[in-house]
C-alpha positions in Angstrom: -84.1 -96.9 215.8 -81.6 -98.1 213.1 -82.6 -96.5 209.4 -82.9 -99.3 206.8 -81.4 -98.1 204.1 -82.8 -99.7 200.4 -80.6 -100.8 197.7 -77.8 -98.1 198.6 -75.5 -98.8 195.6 -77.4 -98.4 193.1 -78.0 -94.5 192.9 -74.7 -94.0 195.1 -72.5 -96.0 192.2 -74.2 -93.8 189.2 -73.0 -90.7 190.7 -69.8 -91.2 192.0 -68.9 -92.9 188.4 -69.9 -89.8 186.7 -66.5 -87.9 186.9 -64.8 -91.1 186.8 -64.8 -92.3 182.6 -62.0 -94.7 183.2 -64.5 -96.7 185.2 -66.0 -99.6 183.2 -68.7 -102.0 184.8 -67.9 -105.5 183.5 -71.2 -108.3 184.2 -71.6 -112.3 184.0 -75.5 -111.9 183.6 -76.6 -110.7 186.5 -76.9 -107.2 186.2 -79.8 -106.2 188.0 -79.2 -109.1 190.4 -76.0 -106.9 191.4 -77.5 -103.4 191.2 -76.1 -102.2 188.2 -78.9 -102.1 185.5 -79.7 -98.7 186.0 -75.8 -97.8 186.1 -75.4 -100.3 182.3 -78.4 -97.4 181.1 -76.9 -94.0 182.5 -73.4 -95.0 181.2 -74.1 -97.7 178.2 -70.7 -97.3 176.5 -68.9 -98.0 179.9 -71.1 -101.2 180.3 -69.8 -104.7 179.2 -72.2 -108.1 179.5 -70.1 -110.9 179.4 -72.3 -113.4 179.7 -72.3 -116.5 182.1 -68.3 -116.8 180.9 -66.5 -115.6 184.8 -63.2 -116.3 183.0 -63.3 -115.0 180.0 -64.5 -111.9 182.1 -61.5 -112.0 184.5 -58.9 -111.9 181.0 -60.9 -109.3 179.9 -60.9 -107.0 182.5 -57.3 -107.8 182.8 -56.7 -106.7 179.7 -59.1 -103.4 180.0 -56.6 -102.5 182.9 -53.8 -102.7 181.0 -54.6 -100.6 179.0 -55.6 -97.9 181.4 -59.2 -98.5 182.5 -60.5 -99.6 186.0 -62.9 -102.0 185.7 -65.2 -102.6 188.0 -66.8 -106.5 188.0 -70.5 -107.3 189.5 -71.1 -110.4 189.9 -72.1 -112.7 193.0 -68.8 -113.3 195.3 -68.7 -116.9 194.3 -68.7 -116.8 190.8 -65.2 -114.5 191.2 -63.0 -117.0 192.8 -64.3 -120.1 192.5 -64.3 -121.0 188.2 -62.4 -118.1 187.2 -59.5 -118.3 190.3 -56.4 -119.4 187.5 -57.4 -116.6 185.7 -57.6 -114.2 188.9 -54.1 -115.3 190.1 -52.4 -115.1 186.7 -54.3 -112.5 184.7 -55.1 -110.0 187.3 -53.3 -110.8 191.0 -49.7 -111.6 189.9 -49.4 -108.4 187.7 -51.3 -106.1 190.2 -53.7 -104.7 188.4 -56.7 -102.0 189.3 -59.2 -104.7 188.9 -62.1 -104.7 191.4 -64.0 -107.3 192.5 -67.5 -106.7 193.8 -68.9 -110.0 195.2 -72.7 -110.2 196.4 -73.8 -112.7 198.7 -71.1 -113.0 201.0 -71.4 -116.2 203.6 -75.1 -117.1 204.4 -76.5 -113.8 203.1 -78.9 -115.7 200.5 -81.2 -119.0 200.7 -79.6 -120.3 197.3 -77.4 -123.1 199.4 -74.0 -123.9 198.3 -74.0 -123.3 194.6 -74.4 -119.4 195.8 -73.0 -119.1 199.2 -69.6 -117.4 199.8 -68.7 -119.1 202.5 -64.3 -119.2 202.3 -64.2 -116.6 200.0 -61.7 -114.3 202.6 -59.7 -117.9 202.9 -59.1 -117.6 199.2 -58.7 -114.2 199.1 -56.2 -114.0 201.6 -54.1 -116.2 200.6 -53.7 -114.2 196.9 -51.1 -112.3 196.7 -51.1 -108.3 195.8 -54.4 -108.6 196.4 -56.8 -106.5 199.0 -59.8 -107.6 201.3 -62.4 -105.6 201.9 -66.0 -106.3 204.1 -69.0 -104.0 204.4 -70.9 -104.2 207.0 -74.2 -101.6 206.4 -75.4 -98.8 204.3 -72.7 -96.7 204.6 -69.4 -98.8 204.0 -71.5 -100.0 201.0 -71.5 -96.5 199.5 -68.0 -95.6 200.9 -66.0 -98.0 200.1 -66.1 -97.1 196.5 -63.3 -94.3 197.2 -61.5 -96.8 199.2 -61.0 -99.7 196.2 -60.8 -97.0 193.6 -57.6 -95.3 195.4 -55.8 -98.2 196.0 -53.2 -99.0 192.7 -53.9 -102.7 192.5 -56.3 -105.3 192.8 -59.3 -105.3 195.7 -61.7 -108.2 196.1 -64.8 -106.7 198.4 -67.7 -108.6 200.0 -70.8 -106.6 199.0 -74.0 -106.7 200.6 -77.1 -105.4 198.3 -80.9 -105.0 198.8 -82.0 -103.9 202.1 -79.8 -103.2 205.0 -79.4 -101.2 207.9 -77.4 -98.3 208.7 -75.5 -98.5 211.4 -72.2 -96.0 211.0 -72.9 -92.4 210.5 -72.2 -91.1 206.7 -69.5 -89.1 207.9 -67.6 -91.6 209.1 -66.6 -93.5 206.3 -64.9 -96.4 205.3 -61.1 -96.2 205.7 -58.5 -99.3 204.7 -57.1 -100.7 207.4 -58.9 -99.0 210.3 -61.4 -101.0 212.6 -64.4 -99.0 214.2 -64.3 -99.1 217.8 -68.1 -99.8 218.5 -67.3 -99.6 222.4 -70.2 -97.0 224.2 -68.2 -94.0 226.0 -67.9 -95.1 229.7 -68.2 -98.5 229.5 -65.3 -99.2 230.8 -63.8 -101.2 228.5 -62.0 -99.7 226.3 -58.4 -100.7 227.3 -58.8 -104.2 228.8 -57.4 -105.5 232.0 -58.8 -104.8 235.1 -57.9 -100.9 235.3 -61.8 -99.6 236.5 -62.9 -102.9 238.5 -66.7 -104.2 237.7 -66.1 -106.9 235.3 -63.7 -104.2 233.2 -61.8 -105.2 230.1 -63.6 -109.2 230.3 -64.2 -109.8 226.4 -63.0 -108.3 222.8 -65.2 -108.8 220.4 -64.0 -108.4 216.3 -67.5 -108.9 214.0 -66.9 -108.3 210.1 -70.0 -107.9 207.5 -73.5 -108.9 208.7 -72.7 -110.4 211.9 -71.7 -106.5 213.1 -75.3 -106.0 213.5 -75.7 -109.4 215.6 -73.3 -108.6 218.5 -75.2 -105.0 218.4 -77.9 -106.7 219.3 -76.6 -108.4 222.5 -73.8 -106.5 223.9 -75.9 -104.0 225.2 -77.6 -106.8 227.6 -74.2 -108.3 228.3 -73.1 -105.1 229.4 -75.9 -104.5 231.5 -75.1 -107.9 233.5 -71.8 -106.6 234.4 -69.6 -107.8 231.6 -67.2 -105.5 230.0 -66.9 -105.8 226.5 -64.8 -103.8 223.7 -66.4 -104.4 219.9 -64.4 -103.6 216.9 -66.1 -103.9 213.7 -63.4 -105.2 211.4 -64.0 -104.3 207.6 -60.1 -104.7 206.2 -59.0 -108.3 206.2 -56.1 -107.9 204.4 -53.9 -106.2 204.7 -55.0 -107.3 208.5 -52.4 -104.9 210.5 -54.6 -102.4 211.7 -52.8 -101.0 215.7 -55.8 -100.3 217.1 -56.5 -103.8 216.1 -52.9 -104.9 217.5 -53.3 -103.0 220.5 -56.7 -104.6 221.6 -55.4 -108.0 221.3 -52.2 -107.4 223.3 -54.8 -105.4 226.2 -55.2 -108.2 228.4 -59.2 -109.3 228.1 -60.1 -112.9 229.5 -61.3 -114.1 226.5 -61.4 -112.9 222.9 -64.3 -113.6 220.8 -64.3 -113.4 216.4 -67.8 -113.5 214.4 -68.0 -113.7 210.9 -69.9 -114.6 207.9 -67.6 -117.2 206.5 -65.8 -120.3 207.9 -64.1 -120.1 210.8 -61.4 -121.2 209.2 -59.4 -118.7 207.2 -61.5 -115.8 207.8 -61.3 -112.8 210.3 -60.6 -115.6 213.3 -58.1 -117.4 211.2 -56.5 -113.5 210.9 -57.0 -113.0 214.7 -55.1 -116.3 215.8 -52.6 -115.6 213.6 -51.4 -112.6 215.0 -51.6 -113.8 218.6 -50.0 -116.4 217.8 -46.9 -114.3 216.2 -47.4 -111.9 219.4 -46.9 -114.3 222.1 -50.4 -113.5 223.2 -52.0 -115.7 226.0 -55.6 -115.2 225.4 -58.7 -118.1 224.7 -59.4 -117.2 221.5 -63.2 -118.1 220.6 -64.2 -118.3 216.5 -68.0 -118.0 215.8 -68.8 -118.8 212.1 -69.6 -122.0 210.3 -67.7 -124.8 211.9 -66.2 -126.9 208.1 -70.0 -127.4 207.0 -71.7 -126.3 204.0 -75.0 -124.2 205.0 -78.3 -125.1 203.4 -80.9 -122.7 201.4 -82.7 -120.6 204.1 -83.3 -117.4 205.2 -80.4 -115.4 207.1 -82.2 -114.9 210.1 -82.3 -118.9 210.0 -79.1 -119.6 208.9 -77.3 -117.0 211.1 -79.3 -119.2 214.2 -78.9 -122.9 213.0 -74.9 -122.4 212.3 -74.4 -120.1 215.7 -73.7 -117.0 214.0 -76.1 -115.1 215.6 -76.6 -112.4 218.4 -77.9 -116.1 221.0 -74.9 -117.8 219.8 -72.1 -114.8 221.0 -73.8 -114.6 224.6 -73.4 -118.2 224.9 -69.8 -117.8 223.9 -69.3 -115.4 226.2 -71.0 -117.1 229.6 -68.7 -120.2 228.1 -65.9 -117.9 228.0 -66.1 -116.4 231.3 -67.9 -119.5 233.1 -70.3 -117.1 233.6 -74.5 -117.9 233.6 -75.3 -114.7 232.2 -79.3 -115.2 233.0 -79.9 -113.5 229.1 -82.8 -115.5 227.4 -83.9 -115.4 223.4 -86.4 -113.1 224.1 -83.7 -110.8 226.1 -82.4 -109.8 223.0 -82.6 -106.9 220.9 -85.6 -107.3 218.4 -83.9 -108.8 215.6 -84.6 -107.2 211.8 -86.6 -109.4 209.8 -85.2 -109.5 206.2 -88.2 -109.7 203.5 -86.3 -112.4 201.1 -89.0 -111.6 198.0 -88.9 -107.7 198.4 -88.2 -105.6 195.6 -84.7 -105.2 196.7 -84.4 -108.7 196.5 -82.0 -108.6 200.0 -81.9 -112.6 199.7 -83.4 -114.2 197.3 -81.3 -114.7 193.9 
């Protein structure tokens, strides 16, 4: 039974901030929306509301940095690239500085359609210099990866998820920059590709980022159990995107490898992938899951993850399409999927 862990960033941010006094929390009027009201009352002199003015915020926290401070902006993912992006590149990226970027509602994590969906916020990202990419996936890369962003000297952009969410890595193991988690059971037989133990060994290499980690959880275990053999990495650095254990999977000789992500597919974690088999000579169909250049609608995840194939049904029928293979796995099959209450009190979707 997975633990659902409720609004972990808000308690966890307080108290790792306390010995920190350099750390400043910078707003654009959505402070509780992004967990940090009661954070604004325990530390009021380290709090800044900037109002519904992204680009004024960016200069400012430029300027806060330069002057020795590491601040630290809430605000939903879209509203720190999209109208304040000259600002990021010129102000913050191009003089790498210790700004960090916490972005809520990454990809199709909220009903609030386009106006508040992240959807090629890694494309962006990616493609700015000096700066790093980072992707929680649960609980406890929401609470670790404060020490991550805080140690690293210059900028880090990091797709946060808030409200309600399950944990799915143990707290002491934690997130670490450029490391992938190897979410492969013990014995599976599929933890060096190629045909090496026989049985359908080494077939698929699955690489999920952020929400749609939990998807694949859901159905691997079934695909498995039909004779598959399938290595999962859960991939939580996308840039830098270098990672050998990452490497090493893609060069170890599966039939088909198979990206999922909560973003487009183009310029995200499969974008990352094809790029690096591409510069590696490596031979492999290489099968992209995410939305396919489409703006998603206002729904609820559990919809949106379905309609747009980014669900747990959408990566076994990549991987019977992969292999040729009718894997006999129906809806119902399925690992009981987590139903997200969009009006709780931890507001986990709704705006």
């Amino acid at each position: 039974m997975v633990e659902i862990v409720r609004r972990p960033h808000v308690e966890n941010f307080i108290s790792w901030s306390a010995d920190k006094p350099k750390v400043l929390v910078l707003t654009a009027d959505l402070t509780n929306s992004c967990e940090v009201g009661k954070w604004r009352d325990t530390y009021p002199e380290r709090y800044f509301s900037m109002g519904m003015a992204e680009q004024n915020m960016m200069g400012f926290a430029a300027g806060l940095a330069r002057e020795g401070f590491e601040p630290w902006l809430h605000t939903f993912a879209v509203f720190l690239y999209r109208r304040p992006l000259d600002q990021l590149l010129m102000s913050v990226a191009y003089p790498a500085l210790p700004v960090r970027l916490v972005g809520f509602l990454p990809g199709v994590t909220t009903p609030g359609g386009v106006t508040h969906q992240a959807i090629d916020d890694v494309a962006v990202m990616r493609a700015v210099p000096n700066m790093t990419v980072l992707s929680t996936g649960d609980a406890t890369e929401v609470e670790s990866v404060l020490d991550v962003a805080h140690a690293l000297p210059g900028p880090v952009y990091i797709r946060m998820l808030r409200g309600e969410m399950p944990r799915l890595f143990p707290t002491d193991e934690p997130f670490q920059l450029g490391k992938a988690r190897d979410l492969t059971p013990v014995g599976s037989g599929s933890g060096s590709g190629g045909d090496d133990d026989g049985g359908g060994s080494g077939d698929v290499l699955v690489l999920t980022e952020g929400i749609c980690t939990e998807e694949a959880l859901r159905a691997l275990p079934i695909v498995r159990d039909r004779g598959v053999g399938v290595r999962h990495l859960h991939i939580s650095t996308l840039k830098p995107f270098d990672d050998p254990m990452v490497m090493d999977a893609l060069a170890g000789g599966y039939r088909r490898v198979i990206t999922m992500e909560n973003h487009l597919r183009v310029g995200g974690l499969g974008s990352a992938v094809a790029e690096v088999m591409a510069e590696r000579g490596i031979g492999v169909p290489l099968t992209r899951l995410g939305l396919d250049d489409t703006y998603a609608h206002g729904a609820s995840q559990r919809y949106l993850l379905a309609e747009y194939g980014m669900d747990s049904a959408a990566l076994v029928r990549a991987i019977e399409k992969g292999l040729g293979e009718d894997l006999g796995i129906a809806e119902e099959d399925l690992a009981e999927v987590r139903v997200v209450d969009v009006h709780s009190s931890a507001k986990a979707e709704a705006l």
